[in-house]
Legacy VTK file of the C-alpha trace (Angstrom):
# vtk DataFile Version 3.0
C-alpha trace
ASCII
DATASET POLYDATA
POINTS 198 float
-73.289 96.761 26.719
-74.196 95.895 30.088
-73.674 92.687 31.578
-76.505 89.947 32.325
-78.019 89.394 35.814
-77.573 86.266 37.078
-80.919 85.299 38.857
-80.166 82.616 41.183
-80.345 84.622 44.336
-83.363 86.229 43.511
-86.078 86.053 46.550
-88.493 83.310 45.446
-91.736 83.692 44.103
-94.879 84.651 46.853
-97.616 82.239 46.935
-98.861 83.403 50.088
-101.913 84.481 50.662
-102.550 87.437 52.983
-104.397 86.094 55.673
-108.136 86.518 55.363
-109.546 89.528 57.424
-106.271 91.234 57.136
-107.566 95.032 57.504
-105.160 97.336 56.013
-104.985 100.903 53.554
-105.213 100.202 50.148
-104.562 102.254 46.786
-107.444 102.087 43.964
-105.408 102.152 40.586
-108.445 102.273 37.811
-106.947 100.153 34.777
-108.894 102.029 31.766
-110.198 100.538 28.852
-111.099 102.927 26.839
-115.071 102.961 26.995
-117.718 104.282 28.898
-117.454 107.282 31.370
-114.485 109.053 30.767
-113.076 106.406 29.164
-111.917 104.545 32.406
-114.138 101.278 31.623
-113.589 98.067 30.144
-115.834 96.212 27.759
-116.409 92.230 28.513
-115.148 89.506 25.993
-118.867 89.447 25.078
-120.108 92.918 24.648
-122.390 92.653 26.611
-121.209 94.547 30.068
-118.593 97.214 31.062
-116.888 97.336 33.894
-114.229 99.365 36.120
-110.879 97.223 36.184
-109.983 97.660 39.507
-106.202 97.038 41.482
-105.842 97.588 44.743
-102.264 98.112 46.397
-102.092 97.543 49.800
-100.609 100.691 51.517
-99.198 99.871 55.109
-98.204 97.025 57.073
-96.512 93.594 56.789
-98.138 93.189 53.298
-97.441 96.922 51.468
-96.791 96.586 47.786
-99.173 93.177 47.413
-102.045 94.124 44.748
-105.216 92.523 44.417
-107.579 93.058 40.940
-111.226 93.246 40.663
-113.471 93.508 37.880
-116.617 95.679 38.592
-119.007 95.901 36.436
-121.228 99.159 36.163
-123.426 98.807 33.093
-124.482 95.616 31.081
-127.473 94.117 29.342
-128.871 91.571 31.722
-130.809 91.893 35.122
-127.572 89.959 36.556
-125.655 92.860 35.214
-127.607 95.349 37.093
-127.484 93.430 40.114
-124.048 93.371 40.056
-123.903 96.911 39.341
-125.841 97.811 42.453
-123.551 96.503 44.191
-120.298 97.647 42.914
-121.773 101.298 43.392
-122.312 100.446 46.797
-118.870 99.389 47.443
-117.822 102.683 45.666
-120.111 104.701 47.730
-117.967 103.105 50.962
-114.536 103.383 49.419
-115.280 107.496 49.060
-116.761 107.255 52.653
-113.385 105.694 53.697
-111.350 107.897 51.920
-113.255 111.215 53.055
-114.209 110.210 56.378
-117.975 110.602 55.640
-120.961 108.472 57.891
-122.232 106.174 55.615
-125.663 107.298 56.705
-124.292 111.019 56.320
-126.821 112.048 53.475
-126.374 116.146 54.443
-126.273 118.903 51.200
-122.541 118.561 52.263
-122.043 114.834 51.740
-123.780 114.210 48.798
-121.438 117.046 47.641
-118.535 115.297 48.707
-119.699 111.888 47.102
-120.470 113.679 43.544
-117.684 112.506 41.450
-116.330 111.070 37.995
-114.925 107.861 37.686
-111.505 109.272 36.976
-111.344 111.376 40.781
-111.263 107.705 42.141
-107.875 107.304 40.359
-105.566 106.723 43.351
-107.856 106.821 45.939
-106.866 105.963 49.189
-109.461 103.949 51.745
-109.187 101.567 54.473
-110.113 97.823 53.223
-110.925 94.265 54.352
-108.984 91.585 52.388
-110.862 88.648 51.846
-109.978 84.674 50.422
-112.149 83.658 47.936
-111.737 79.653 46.468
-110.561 78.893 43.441
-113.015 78.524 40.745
-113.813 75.513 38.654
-111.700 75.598 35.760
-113.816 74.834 32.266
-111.295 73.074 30.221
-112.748 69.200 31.644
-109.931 68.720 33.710
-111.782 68.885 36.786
-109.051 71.012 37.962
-109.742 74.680 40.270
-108.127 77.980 39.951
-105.914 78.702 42.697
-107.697 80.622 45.791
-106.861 84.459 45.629
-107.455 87.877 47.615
-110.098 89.618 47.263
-111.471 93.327 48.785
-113.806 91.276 51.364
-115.120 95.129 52.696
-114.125 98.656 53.138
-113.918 99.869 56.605
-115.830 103.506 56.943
-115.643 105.730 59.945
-118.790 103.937 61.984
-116.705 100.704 62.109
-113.970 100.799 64.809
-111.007 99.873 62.618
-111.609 103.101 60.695
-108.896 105.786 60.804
-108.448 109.001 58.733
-106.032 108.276 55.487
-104.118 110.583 53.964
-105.418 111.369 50.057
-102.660 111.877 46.998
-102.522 115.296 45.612
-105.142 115.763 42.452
-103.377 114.086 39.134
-102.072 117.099 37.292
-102.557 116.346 33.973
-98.634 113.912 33.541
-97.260 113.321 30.568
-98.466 109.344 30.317
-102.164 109.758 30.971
-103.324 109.358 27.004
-105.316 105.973 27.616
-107.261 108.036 30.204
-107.791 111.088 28.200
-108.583 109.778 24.633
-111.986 110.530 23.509
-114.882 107.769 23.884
-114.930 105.923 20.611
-117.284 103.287 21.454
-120.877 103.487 22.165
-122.397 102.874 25.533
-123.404 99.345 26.641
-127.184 99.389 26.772
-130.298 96.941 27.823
-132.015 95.844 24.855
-136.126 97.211 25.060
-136.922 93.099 25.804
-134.778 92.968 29.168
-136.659 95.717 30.629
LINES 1 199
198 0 1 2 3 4 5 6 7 8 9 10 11 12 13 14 15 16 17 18 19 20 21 22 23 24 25 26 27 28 29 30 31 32 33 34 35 36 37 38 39 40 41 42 43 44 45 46 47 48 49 50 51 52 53 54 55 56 57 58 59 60 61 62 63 64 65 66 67 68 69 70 71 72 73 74 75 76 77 78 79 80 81 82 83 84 85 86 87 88 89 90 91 92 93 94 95 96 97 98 99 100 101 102 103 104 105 106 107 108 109 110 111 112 113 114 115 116 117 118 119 120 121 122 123 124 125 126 127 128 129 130 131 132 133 134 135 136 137 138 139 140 141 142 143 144 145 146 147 148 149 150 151 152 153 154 155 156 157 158 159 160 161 162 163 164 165 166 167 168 169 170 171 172 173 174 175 176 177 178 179 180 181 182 183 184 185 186 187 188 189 190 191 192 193 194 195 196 197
């Protein structure tokens, strides 16, 4: 039976933030939910939206192994939604152009090739990214009380910014052993705008 580990002298915990504007490579980890393309989205508490569950590891530098999560959401039911949507596929579009080195105005046969791809082939992508502070929330429980301030992906450096350099990508995922949540077939329907929010 093997003995128990005294943790006294473990390191304590990190509260620090990574300083904002901290430009370094990050890892895109999809967390998948089970719904919508592939299976690699997430459904909100509500129903109403579905979004990519995004973690970012951060690569290089004084700060490798620090994550950061972001929800995205890609489909949903209200104009806000789509909005948000927009955007997210915009910051897709530039973590691609990061990863394969392609102009962000590059919009050649080639390029629009390149930028073709399932939601899965951004599994362990690897892209050069702004990290970002954003302020604590409001907490809604009447205590008047904030969530604590957290990193965020502030930006993702492509090759017409100066701070850009080529990254190295992860061989294709071969298939594993552990990769069921990914692979199971879409059970639930899509998310879709009802008729009256057009």
């Amino acid at each position: 039976m093997p003995t128990p580990y005294d943790y006294s002298d473990a390191p304590p915990q990190q509260f620090e933030l990574i300083p904002h504007g901290t430009i370094a490579t990050c890892v895109l980890h999809i967390l998948a939910g089970g719904v919508g393309e592939d299976g690699m989205l997430k459904r909100s508490k509500a129903g109403d939206a579905e979004m990519l569950a995004a973690e970012f590891t951060v690569g290089d530098g004084p700060h490798k192994g620090r994550k950061l999560w972001e929800y995205m959401i890609l489909a949903g039911t209200t104009d806000g939604h789509a909005k948000s949507a927009d955007i997210n596929r915009g910051t897709l579009k530039a973590i691609l152009d990061s990863a394969l080195g392609l102009k962000p105005d590059d919009v050649s046969p080639q390029a629009r090739a390149a930028r073709t791809v399932s939601l899965k082939q951004f599994e362990g992508m690897t892209f050069i990214g702004k990290i970002g502070i954003e302020k604590g929330r409001p907490k809604n429980d009447g205590t008047g009380e904030s969530w604590p301030d957290k990193n965020v992906l502030a930006g993702v450096i492509t090759p017409d910014k100066k701070e850009w350099h080529p990254v190295e990508q992860p061989p294709p995922f071969n298939g594993g052993g552990g990769g069921a949540q990914a692979t199971s077939p879409n059970t639930a329907p899509p998310v879709e705008r009802p008729e009256w929010a057009s």
